[in-house]
C-alpha positions as CSV (number, residue, x, y, z in Angstrom):
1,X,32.8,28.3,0.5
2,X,31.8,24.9,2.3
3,X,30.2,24.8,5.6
4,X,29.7,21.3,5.9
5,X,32.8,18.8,6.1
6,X,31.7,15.8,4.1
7,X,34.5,13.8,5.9
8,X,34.2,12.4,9.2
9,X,36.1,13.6,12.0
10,X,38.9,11.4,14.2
11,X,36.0,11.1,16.8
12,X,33.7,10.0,14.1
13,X,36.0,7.5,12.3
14,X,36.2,4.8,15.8
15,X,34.6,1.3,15.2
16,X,31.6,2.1,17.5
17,X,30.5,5.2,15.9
18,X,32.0,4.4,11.6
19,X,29.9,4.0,9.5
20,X,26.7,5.0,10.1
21,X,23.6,5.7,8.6
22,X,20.5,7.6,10.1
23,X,16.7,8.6,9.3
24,X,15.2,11.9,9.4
25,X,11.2,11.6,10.3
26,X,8.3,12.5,8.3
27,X,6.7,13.6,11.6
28,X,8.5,17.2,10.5
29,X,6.3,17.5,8.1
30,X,3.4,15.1,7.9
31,X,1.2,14.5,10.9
32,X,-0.3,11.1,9.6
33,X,1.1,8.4,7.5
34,X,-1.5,6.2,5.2
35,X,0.0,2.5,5.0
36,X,-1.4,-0.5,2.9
37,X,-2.2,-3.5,4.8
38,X,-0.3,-6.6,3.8
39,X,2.6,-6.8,1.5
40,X,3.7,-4.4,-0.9
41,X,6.1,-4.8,-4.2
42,X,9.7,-4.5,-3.8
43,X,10.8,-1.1,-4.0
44,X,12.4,0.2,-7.3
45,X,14.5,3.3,-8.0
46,X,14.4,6.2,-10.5
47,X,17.1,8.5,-10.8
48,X,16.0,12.4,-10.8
49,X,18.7,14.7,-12.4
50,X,19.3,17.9,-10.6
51,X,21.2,21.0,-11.3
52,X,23.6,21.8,-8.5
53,X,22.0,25.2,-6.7
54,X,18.9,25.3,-8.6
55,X,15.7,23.1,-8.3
56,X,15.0,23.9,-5.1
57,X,11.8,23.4,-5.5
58,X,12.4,20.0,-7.0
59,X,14.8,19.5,-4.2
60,X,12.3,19.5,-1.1
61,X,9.3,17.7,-2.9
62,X,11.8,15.0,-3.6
63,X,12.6,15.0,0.3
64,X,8.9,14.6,1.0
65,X,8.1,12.0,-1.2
66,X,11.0,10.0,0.1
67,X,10.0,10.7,3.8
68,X,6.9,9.1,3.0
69,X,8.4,5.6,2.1
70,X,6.0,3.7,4.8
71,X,3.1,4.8,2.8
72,X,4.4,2.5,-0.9
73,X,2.2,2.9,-3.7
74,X,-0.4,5.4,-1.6
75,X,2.4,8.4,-2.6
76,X,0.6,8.7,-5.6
77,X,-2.5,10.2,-4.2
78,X,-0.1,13.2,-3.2
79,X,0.2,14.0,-6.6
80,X,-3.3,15.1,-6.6
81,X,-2.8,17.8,-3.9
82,X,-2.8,21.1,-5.1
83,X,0.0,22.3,-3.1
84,X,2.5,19.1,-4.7
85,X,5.0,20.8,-6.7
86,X,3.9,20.2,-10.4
87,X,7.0,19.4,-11.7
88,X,6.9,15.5,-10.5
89,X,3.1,14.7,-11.6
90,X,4.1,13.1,-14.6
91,X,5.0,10.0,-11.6
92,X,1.0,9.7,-12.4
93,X,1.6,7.1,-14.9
94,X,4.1,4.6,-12.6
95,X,0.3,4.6,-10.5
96,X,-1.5,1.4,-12.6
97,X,1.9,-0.2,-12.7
98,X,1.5,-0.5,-8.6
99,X,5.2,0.5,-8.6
100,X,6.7,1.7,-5.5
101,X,9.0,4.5,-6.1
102,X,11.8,5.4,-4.9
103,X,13.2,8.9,-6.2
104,X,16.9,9.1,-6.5
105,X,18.3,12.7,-6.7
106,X,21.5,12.4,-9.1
107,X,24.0,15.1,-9.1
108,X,25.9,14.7,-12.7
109,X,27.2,11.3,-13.3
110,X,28.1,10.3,-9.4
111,X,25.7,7.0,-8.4
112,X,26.4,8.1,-4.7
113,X,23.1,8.8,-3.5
114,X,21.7,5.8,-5.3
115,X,23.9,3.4,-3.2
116,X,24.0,5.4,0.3
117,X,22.8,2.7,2.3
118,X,25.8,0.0,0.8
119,X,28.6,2.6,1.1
120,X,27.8,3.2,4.9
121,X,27.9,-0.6,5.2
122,X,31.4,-0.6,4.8
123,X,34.0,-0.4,7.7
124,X,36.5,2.2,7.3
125,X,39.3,-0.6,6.7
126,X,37.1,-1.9,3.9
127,X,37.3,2.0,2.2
128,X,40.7,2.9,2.9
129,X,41.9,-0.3,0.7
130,X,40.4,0.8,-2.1
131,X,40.0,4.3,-2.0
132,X,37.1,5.7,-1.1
133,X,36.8,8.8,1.2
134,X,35.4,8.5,4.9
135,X,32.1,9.8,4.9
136,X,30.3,11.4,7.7
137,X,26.7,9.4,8.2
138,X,24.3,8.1,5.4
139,X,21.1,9.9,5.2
140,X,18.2,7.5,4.0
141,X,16.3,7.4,2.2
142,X,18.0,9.1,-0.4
143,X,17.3,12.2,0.0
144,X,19.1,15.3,-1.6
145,X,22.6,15.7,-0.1
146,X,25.4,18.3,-0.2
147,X,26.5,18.7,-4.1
148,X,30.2,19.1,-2.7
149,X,30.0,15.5,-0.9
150,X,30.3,13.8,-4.5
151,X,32.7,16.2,-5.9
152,X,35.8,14.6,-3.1
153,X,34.3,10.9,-5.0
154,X,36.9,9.4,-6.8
155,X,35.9,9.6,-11.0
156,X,35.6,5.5,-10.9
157,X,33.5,5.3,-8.1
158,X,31.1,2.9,-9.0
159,X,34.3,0.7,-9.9
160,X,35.7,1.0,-6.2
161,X,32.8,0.9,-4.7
162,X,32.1,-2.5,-6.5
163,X,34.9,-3.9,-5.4
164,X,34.8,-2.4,-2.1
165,X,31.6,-3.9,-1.3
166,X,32.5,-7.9,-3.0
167,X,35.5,-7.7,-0.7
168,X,33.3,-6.6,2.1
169,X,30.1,-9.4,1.2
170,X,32.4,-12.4,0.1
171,X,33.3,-14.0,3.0
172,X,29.7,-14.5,3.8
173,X,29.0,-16.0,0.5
174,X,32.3,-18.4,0.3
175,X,33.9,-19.3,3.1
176,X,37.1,-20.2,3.6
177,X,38.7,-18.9,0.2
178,X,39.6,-16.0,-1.2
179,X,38.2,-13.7,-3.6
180,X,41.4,-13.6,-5.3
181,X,40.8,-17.7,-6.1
182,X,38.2,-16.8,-8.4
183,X,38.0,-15.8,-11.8
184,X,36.1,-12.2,-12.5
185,X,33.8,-14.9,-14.9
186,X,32.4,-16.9,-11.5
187,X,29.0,-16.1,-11.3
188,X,29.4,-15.6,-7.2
189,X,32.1,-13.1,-7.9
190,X,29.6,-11.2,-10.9
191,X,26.9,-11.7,-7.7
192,X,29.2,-10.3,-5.0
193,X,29.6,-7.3,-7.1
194,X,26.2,-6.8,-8.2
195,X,25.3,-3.5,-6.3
196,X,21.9,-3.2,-7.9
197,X,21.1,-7.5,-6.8
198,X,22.0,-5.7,-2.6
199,X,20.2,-2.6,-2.9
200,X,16.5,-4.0,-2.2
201,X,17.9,-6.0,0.4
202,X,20.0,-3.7,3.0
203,X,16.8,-1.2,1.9
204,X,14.4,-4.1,3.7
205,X,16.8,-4.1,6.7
206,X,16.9,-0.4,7.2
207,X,13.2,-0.5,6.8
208,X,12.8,-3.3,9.4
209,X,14.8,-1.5,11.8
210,X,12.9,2.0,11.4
211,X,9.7,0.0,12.3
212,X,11.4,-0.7,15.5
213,X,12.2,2.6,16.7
214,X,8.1,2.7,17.3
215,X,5.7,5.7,16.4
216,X,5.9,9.6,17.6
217,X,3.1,10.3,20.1
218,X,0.0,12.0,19.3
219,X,0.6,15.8,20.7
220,X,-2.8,16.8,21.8
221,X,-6.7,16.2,21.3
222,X,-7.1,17.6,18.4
223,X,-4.9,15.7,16.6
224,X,-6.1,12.5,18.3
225,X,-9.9,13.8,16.8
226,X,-8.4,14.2,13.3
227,X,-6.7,10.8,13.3
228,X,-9.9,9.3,14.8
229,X,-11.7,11.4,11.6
230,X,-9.5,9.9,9.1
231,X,-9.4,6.6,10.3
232,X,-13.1,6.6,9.6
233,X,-12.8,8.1,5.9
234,X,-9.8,5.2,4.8
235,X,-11.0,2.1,3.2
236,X,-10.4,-1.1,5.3
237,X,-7.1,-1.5,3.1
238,X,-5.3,1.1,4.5
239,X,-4.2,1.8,8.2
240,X,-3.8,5.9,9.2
241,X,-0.8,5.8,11.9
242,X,1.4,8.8,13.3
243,X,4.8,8.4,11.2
244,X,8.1,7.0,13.0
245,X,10.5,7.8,14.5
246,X,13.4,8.7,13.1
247,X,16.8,7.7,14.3
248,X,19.8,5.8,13.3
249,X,19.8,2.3,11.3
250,X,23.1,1.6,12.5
251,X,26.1,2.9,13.7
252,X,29.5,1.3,14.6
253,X,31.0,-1.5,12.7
254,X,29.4,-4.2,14.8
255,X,26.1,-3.0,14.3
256,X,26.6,-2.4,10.2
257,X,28.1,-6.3,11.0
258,X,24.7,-7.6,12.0
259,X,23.0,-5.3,9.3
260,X,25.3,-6.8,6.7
261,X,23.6,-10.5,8.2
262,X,19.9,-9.6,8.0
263,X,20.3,-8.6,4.3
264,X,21.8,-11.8,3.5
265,X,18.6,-13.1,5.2
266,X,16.6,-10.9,3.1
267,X,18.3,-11.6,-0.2
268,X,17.6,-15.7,0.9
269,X,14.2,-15.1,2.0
270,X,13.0,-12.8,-1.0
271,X,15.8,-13.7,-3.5
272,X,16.8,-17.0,-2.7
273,X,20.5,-16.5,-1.8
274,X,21.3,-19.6,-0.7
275,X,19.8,-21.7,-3.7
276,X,22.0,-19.9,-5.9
277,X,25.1,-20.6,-4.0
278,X,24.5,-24.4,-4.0
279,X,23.5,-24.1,-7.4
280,X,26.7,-22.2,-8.9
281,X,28.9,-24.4,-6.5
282,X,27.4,-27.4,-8.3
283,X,27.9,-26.5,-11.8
284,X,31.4,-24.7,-11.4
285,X,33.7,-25.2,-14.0
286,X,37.7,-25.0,-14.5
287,X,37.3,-21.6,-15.8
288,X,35.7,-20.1,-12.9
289,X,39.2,-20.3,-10.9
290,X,41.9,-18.0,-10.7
291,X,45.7,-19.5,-10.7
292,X,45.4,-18.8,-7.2
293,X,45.2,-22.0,-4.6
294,X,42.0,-22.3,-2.8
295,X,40.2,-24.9,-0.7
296,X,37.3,-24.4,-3.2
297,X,39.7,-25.5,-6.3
298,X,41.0,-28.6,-4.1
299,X,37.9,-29.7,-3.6
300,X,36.7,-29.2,-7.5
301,X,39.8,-31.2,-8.7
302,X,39.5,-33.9,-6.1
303,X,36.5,-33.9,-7.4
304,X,36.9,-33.7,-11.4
305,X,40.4,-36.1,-10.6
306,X,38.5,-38.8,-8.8
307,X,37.5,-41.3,-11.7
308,X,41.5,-41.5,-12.3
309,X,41.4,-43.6,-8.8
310,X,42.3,-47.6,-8.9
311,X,40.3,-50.0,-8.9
312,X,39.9,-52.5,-6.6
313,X,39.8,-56.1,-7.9
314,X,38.7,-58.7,-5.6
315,X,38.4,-62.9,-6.4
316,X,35.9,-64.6,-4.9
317,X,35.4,-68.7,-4.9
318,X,31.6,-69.6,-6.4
319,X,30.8,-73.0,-5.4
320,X,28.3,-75.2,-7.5
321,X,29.0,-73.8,-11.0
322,X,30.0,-75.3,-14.3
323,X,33.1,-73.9,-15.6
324,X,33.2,-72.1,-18.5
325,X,35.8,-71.5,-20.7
326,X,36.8,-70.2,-24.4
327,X,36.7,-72.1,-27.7
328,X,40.6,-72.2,-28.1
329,X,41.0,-74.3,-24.9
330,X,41.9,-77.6,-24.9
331,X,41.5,-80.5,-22.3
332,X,44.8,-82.7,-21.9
333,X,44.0,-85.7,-19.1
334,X,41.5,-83.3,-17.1
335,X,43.7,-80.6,-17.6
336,X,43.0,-77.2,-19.8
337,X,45.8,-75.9,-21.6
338,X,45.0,-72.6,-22.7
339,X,46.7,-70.1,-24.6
340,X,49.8,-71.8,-22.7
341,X,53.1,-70.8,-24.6
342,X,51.5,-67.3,-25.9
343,X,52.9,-65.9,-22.5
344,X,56.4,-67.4,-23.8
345,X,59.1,-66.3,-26.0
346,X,59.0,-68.7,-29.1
347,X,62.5,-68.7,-29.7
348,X,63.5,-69.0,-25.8
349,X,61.0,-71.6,-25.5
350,X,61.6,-73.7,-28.1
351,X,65.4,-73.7,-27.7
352,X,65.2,-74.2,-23.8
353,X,62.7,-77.7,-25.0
354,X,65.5,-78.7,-27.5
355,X,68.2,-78.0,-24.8
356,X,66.0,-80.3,-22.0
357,X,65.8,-83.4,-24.3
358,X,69.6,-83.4,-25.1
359,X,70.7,-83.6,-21.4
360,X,67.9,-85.9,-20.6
361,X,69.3,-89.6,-19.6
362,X,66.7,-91.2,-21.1
């Protein structure tokens, strides 16, 4: 028996309230929050297979260690607690890499949870093209979710979702023509379906919007003394704050509209976006087109087309040179005869000469 609906309701599925994606707090379950001053390496994700109804266990201390995203590479130290749950200590050894780990719970072959925040991108025209169900909200950061959600996924789900999302991101990488124009080969098309090239990016924004919400409040004085305690005890590296709050990323298609532009800025800024554009627009080659008219194939054959253009021949006068002329030409009373009767018909020529001198009166 279900007792969650995985699909949103009419009152859920209107464009200020579809898609959407939200964040639970760690303040639930964590008073303080260690955080690493300065920056900290791009996030990177490892699937953790779970066995639908069991792992329970496995379940929540995947939920924790997710909740704690703000703390980065300082997770690890939880691993020495002697409450963690034992079967994730082995995520010791990811500690000298200085690898920040996310864990991805994966429920049989379904890539759902890995690519939460990109499917709640998508407006619900966007999913309705190509098939894929109207979900109710996102939950990041990717934490376990309802086995039955993945079970209404279509079986090529990665596919749709692929194509779901380059249909949804290409008009802000080419402008003004179609994805159809475009052979599968183009490098922009391979990039506008790249999930895994997006997923760091849209993480960033949902990050950068979290930070916004602000912090929960202290509750009382003795938390405020044990905050003060551990402040003291942390090495100048590390900052001890209350955790965020939580609270949606977006929600609405206007807002998942504006959250689809700051990870374009992100992918620029960390991933130089914009230089790879230029670069495969530079380079493109017949190949990269589909049959199908676009302005970018006008403007690659004007282009590849253009040497065919006439050239323009202009005479100009030079005063105050000596003439100079080839070794066949010949000077007749100041005159030069060259080449003069190659431009003629021999046999027209010499008859119409013969034909002159017998009418002449002389």
């Amino acid at each position: 028996m279900k007792f969650f609906d995985p699909l949103a309701n009419s009152d859920e599925k209107t464009p200020d309230q579809f898609p959407k994606l939200s964040n639970i707090s760690s303040a639930f379950f964590y008073q303080f929050v260690p955080i690493l001053k300065g920056s900290q390496p791009v996030t990177e994700y490892l699937g953790i297979p779970m066995t639908r109804g069991k792992d329970l266990d496995l379940y929540g201390a995947v939920a924790c260690w997710n909740m704690m995203w703000e703390a980065g590479v300082l997770r690890y130290e939880m691993l020495d607690d002697h409450r963690w749950f034992k079967g994730l200590e082995w995520l010791k050894s990811f500690e000298q890499r200085g690898v920040d780990l996310r864990l991805i719970p994966l429920n049989g072959n379904c890539r759902y949870n890995v690519y939460v925040p990109l499917y709640h991108l998508l407006p619900l025209s966007t999913l309705r093209k190509f098939g894929l169900p109207p979900l109710k909200q996102g939950h990041w950061p990717g934490g376990p979710d309802f086995p039955w959600k993945t079970e209404i996924l279509p079986r090529d789900f990665q596919t749709r979702l692929e194509n779901a999302f380059a249909y949804h991101i290409w008009p802000h990488l080419c402008s003004g023509s179609p994805l159809a124009g475009f052979s599968k080969t183009d490098p922009l098309v391979t990039l506008a379906h790249g999930l895994d090239f997006w997923l760091p990016y849209i993480d960033l924004v949902v990050q950068n919007r979290m930070r916004q919400l602000g912090r929960v409040k202290l509750e009382d004085r003795k938390q405020a003394a044990l905050l003060r305690k551990a402040r003291k005890k942390c090495s100048p590296e590390v900052s001890i704050e209350r955790p965020l709050f939580g609270g949606l990323a977006w929600m609405g298609e206007h807002d998942a509209l504006e959250a689809t532009f700051e990870m374009i800025e992100y992918a620029d800024r960390n991933g130089r976006l914009r230089s790879i554009i230029d670069a495969v627009k530079s380079n493109r080659v017949e190949e990269d087109f589909s049959p199908i008219w676009s302005f970018a194939r006008e403007d690659f054959e004007r282009k590849l087309y253009r040497k065919r253009n006439k050239v323009k021949i202009q005479f100009v006068q030079l005063d105050d040179t000596i003439p100079t002329h080839g070794p066949e030409a010949e000077v007749h009373e100041n005159r030069l005869w060259q080449s003069l009767f190659a431009v003629l018909n021999p046999k027209k020529s010499v008859g119409s000469l013969y034909a002159s001198e017998a009418v002449s009166p002389n």
